[in-house]
C-alpha positions in Angstrom: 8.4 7.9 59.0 5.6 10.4 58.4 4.8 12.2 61.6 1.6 14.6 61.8 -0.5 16.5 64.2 -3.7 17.8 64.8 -3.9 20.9 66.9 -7.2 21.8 68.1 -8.0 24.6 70.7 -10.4 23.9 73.4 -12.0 27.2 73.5 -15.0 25.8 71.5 -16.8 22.9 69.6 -14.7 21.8 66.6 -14.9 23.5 63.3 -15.7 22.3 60.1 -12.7 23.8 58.9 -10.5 22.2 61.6 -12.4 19.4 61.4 -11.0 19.1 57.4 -7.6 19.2 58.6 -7.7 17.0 61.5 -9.2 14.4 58.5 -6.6 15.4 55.7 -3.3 14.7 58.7 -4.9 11.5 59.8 -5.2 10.6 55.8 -1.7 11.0 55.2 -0.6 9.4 58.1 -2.5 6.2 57.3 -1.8 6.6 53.5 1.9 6.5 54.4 2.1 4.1 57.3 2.9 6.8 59.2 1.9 8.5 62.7 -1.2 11.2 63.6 -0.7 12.9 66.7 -2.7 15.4 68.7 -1.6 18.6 70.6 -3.7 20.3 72.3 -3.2 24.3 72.1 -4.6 25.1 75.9 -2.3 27.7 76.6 -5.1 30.5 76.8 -6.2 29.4 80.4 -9.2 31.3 80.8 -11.1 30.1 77.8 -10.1 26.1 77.7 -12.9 24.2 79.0 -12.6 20.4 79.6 -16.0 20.1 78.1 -15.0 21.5 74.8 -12.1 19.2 74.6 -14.1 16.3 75.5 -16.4 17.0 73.0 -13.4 17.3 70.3 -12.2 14.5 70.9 -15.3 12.7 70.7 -16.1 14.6 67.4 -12.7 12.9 66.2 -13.6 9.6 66.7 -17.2 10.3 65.5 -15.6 11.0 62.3 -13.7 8.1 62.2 -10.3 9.4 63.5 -7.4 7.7 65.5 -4.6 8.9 66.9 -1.4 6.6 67.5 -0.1 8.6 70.9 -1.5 10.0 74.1 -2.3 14.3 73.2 0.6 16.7 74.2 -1.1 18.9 75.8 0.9 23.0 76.1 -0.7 24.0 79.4 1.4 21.6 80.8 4.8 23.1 79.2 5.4 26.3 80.2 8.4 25.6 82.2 9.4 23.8 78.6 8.7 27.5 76.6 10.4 29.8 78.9 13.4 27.1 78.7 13.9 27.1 75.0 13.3 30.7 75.1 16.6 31.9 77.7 18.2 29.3 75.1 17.9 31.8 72.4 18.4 34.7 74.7 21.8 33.2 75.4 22.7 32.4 72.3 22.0 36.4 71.8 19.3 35.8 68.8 16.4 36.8 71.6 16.3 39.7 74.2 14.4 40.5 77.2 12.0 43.7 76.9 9.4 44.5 79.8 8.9 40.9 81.1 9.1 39.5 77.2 10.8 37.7 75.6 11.4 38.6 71.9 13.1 36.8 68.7 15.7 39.2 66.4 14.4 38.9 62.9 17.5 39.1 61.1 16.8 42.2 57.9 17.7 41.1 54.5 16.9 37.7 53.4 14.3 36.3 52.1 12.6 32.7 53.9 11.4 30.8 51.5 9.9 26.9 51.5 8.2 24.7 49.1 4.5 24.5 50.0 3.0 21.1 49.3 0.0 22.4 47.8 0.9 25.8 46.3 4.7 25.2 45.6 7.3 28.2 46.0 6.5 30.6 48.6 9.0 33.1 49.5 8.7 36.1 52.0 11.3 38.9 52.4 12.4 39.1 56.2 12.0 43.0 57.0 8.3 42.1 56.1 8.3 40.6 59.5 8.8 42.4 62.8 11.0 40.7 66.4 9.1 37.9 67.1 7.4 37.7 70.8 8.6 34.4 71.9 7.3 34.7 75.7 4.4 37.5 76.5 4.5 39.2 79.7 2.1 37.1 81.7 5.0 34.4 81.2 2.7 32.8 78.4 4.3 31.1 75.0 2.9 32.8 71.7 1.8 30.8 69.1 4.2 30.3 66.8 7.3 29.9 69.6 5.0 26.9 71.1 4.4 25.5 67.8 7.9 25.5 67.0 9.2 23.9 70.8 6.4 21.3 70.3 6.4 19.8 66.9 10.4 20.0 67.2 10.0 17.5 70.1 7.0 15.6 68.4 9.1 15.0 65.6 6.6 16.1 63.1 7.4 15.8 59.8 4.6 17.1 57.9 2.6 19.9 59.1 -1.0 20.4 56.7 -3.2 23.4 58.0 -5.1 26.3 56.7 -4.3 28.5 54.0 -4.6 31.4 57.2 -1.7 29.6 58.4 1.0 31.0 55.6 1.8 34.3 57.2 2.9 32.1 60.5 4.8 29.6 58.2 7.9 32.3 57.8 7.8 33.4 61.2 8.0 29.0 62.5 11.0 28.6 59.8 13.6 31.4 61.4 12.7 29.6 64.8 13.5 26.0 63.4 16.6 27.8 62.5 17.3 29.6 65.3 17.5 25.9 66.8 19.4 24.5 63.8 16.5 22.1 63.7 15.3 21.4 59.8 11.8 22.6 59.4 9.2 20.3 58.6 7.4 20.1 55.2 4.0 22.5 54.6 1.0 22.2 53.1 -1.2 25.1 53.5 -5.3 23.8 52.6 -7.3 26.8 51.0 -9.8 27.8 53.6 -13.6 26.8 53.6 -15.5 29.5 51.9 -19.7 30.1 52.2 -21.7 30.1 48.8 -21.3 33.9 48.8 -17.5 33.7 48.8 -17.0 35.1 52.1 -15.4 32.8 54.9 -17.5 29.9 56.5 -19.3 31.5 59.5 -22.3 31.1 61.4 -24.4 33.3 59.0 -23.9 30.6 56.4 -25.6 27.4 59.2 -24.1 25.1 60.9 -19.9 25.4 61.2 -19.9 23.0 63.8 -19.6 19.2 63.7 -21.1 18.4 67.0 -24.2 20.5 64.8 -24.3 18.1 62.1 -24.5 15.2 64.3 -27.6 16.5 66.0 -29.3 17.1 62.7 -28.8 13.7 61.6 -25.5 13.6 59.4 -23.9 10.8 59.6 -20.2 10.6 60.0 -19.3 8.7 56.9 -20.7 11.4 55.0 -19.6 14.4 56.9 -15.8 13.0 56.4 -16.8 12.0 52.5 -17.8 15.7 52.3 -15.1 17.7 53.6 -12.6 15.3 52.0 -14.2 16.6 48.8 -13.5 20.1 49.7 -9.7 19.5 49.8 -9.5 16.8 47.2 -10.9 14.2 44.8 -9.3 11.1 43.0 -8.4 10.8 39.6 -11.2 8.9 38.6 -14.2 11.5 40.0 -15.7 9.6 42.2 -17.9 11.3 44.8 -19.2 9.0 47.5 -16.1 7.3 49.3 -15.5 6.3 52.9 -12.8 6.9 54.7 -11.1 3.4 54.0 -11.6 3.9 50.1 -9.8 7.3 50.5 -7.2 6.2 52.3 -6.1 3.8 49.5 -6.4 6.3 46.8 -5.7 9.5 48.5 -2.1 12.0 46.9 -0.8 14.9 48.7 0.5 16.2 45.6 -3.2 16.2 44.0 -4.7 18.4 46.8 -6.8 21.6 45.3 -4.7 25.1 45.8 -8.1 27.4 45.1 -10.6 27.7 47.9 -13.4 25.4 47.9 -17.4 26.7 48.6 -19.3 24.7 51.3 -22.7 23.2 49.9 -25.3 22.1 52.0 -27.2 20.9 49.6 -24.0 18.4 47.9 -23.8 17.5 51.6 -27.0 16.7 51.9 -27.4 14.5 48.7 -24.1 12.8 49.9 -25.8 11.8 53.1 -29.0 10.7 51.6 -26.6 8.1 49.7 -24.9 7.1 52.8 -28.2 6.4 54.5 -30.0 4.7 51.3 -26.5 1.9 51.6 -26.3 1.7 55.2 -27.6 -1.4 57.3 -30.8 -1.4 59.2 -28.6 -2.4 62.3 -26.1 0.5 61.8 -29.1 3.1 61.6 -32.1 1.4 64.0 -30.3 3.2 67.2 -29.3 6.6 65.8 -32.9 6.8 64.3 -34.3 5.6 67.9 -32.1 8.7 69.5 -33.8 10.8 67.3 -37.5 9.9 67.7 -36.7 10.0 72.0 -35.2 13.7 71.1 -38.7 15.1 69.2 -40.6 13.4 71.9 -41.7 10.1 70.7 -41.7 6.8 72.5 -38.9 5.0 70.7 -37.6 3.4 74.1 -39.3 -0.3 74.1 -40.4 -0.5 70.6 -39.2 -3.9 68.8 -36.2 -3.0 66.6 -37.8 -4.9 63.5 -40.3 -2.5 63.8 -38.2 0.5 63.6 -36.3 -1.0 60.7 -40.0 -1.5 58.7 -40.8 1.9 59.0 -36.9 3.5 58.5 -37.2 1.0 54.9 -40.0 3.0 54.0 -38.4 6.4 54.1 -35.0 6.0 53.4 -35.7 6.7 49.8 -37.6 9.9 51.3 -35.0 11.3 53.4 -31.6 13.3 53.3 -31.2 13.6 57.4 -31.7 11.3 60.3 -33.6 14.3 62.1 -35.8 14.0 59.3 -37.5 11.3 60.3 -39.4 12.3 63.1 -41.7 14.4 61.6 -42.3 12.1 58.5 -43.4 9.2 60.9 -44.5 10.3 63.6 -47.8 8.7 63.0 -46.0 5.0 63.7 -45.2 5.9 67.2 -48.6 7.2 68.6 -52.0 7.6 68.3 -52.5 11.5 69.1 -50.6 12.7 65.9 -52.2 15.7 64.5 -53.9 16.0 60.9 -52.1 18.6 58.4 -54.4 21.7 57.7 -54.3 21.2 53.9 -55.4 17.8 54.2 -58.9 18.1 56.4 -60.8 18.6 53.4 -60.4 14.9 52.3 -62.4 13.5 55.1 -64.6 16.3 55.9 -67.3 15.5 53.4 -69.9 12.6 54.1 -68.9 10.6 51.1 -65.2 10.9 51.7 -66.4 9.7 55.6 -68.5 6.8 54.1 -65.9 5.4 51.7 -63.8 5.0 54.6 -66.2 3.1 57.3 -66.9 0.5 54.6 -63.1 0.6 53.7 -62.4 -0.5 57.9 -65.2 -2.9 57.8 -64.2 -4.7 55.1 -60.1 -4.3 56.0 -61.3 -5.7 59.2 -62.3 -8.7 57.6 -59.1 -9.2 55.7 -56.9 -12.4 56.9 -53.6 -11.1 55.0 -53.0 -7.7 56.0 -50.1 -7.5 53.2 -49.7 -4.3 51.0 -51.0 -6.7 47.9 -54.1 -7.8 49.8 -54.6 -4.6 50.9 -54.6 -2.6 47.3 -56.9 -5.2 45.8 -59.7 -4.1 48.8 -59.1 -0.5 47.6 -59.1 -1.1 43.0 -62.1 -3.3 44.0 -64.1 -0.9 46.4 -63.1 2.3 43.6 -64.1 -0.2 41.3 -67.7 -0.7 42.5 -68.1 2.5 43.5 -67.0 3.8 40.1 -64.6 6.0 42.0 -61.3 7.5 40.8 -58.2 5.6 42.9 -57.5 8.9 44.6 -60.7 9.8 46.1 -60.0 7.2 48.5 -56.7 6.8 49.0 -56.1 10.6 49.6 -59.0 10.0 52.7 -57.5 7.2 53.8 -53.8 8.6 53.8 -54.9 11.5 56.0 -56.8 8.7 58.3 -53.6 6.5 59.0 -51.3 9.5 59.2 -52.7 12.8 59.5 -50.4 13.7 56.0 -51.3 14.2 52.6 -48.0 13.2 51.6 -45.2 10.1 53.0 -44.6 6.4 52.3 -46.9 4.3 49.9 -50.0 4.2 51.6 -50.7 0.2 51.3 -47.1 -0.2 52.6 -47.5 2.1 55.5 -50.9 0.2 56.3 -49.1 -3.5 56.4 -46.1 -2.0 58.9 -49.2 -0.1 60.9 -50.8 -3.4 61.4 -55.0 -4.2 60.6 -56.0 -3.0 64.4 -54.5 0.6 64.1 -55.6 0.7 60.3 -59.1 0.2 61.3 -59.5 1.8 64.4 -58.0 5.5 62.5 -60.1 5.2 59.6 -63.4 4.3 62.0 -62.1 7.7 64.1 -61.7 9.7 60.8 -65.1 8.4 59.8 -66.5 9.9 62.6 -65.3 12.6 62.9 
C-alpha cells in the first residue's frame, strides 16, 4: 500500500509551495487507495508556535485535505533520535565528536535513485561531507529525523520540492546504514515568481491563510496549484479536487519549474464562483461585508444571494464584493468623485424627482416595469437613455459603474429607490 506524508514546520503560516505538496501526497494517496500521513517537523523548539500549527492544519482542511492517522509529531522523539543514532555509533558507521553525533560517508561510490519526476539521478559520495546525525544541544538534524521517522511511518513514497534533491543522497546512505530500502522520490520543481526568481513575498501573497482573507476560494486555490505541478491529458483547466483525483498520473508530473500567475489564479476563481451555489457562497460573502464594516449580521439570506447574483459575473474575489455593493447595506455610502457631475446640474436634478414620483407610483417594482418608466420618460423628454440613467446610477449607488441599474433598483426595493433619488435631487 501507498504510504505518504506531509511534513509541515510550524515556525510559520503554510506556504503556497508547501501547500502544493501537501495537495500532490494527499492526490496520490487517494488516487492509489493508499494512506496520507502528517509529521510534524517541531524539532526547532524556540520557533514552533501552536498557533501556526493550528492554523496549518486548518489551511489543510480548508483546501480540502484529509489525513488517515493522528500527526507524528518529532518534538516528541528525541529519546527515539539519540537511540537510532548510538545504533550506528555501535555499529561503528557513526562517531561521537564534541557532544555530536556524526554519520561516516563512505568515499567512492556513487548513490544513485530513480526520481519519479526527473528519472536517473546520481551523486558521487566524496561530494558529501560526515553527516551530523545528532547536533550538540542533543537535537536531531534534518535528514537523520526524516530518515528515523518515515522508516517507522512506513512511507513509501516521499514527493517534495525540487530544493529537496541535495538531501535525497544524504537520506539514502542512512536507509542503508539501517538496511532499510529507501522509499521512492519524486522531487516537484519549485514555485517560481513571473520574473523567474523563487516565489517570495516581493511577488504578493505566498501564504494560503492570505488567499483565504482575500476571497479565494479553496476549490480554486487547490485547482490552481495542481496546475502548477500537473495537468491531464485532455487540457482541461478548471477541475476539483474529486475530478483530479480520478484522472491524476505520477508519471505525467511536469520536471521544469512552473511560474505563479495571479492573474490565471484569478480567472480560475472567478469560474469557481460564477458555478458555485448561492448557499455555498451567502456566508463567506456575509464574513466579508462584517470584515469592511458593513452590517451583514441580520440581513435575510435571500437578500444577500439577490445582490451576490448580480455580481458574480463582475467579480474575480470574494473580498471584492464589498466595495462593489456597498450601497445595498446602508444608506451613508459615499458618491464617487468622477461621478458628481451627473446630478450636479438642475436638469440632471429634475429628471430625477419626476423619475421618484412617478417610480413611486409604480405597483410592480420589477426590472421590466422599471425600464419602461425610464424609455418612456427619455422618450417624452426627447432625451438620450444615458442622460438619465447615468444620474440615476450615481443616486441609488454613489457609482458610475456596477450591476444593471434596473436590476439593482428591483433588489434595492421602491422605498430606498425613491427616497436616494428624492436626496440626490436635492442636493
Amino acid at each position: 500500500m501507498v504510504r505518504v506524508r506531509f511534513a509541515p514546520s510550524p515556525t510559520g503560516f503554510l506556504h503556497l509551495g508547501s501547500a502544493r505538496t501537501a495537495i500532490f501526497n494527499w492526490l496520490y494517496a487517494r488516487r492509489t487507495g493508499g494512506r496520507f500521513l502528517l509529521r510534524i517537523e517541531d524539532t526547532d523548539m524556540k520557533r514552533s508556535e501552536a498557533r501556526f500549527l493550528e492554523e496549518i492544519l486548518e489551511d489543510l482542511k480548508w483546501l480540502g485535505l484529509d489525513w488517515d492517522e493522528e500527526p507524528l509529531f518529532q518534538s516528541r522523539r528525541f529519546g527515539v533520535y539519540r537511540e537510532k543514532a548510538e545504533e550506528l555509533v555501535a555499529a561503528g558507521k557513526a562517531y561521537k565528536d564534541g557532544g555530536a553525533v556524526f554519520f561516516k560517508v563512505e568515499p567512492g561510490r556513487t548513490i544513485a535513485f530513480d526520481d519519479l519526476i526527473h528519472g536517473r539521478i546520481a551523486v558521487a559520495s566524496e561530494t558529501i561531507k560526515d553527516q551530523v546525525l545528532i547536533k550538540s544541544d542533543g537535537s536531531p538534524t534534518y535528514n537523520f529525523s526524516c530518515v528515523v521517522d518515515d522508516s517507522f511511518l512506513g512511507i513509501t513514497h516521499i514527493l517534495r520540492g525540487d530544493d529537496h534533491i541535495s538531501n535525497t543522497p544524504k537520506q539514502i546512505v542512512l536507509y542503508e546504514a539501517f538496511g532499510l530500502e529507501p522509499p521512492r522520490f519524486g522531487h516537484m520543481p519549485l514555485i517560481l515568481g513571473p520574473d523567474g526568481a523563487k516565489l517570495s513575498k516581493r511577488h504578493g501573497g505566498v501564504s494560503v491563510e492570505e488567499y483565504k482573507r482575500e476571497g479565494f476560494l479553496p476549490e480554486a486555490l487547490a485547482n490552481y496549484l495542481i496546475l502548477l505541478g500537473w495537468m491531464p491529458r485532455d487540457g482541461r483547466e478548471v477541475m476539483p479536487l474529486e475530478e483530479a483525483v480520478r484522472l491524476f498520473e505520477i508519471s505525467e508530473m511536469n520536471d521544469v519549474q512552473a511560474k505563479f500567475d495571479i492573474q490565471k489564479l484569478r480567472w480560475l476563481n472567478a469560474e469557481y464562483i460564477m458555478k458555485a451555489p448561492a448557499a455555498r457562497l451567502i456566508p463567506l460573502v456575509k464574513d466579508h461585508l462584517q470584515a469592511a464594516g458593513l452590517p451583514a449580521a441580520g440581513i435575510p439570506d435571500g437578500y444577500v444571494a439577490k445582490v451576490l447574483d448580480l455580481y458574480r459575473v463582475r467579480i474575480k474575489t470574494l473580498g471584492e464584493l464589498p466595495a462593489m455593493t456597498d450601497c445595498f447595506f446602508r444608506e451613508d455610502f459615499a458618491y464617487e468623485e468622477g461621478g458628481r457631475k451627473h446630478i450636479e446640474g438642475p436638469e440632471s436634478r429634475e429628471a430625477l424627482a419626476l423619475l421618484a414620483d412617478r417610480l413611486a407610483g409604480l405597483e410592480d417594482f420589477s426590472q421590466a416595469a422599471i425600464e419602461d418608466v425610464f424609455r418612456r420618460f427619455a422618450e417624452e423628454r426627447g432625451l438620450k437613455a444615458g442622460s438619465i440613467i447615468h444620474p440615476a446610477r450615481m443616486a441609488v449607488s454613489g457609482k458610475t459603474k456596477g450591476a444593471g441599474l434596473f436590476e439593482m433598483m428591483e433588489v434595492l426595493g421602491r422605498d430606498r429607490v425613491v427616497a436616494r433619488m428624492r436626496r440626490a435631487a436635492n442636493g
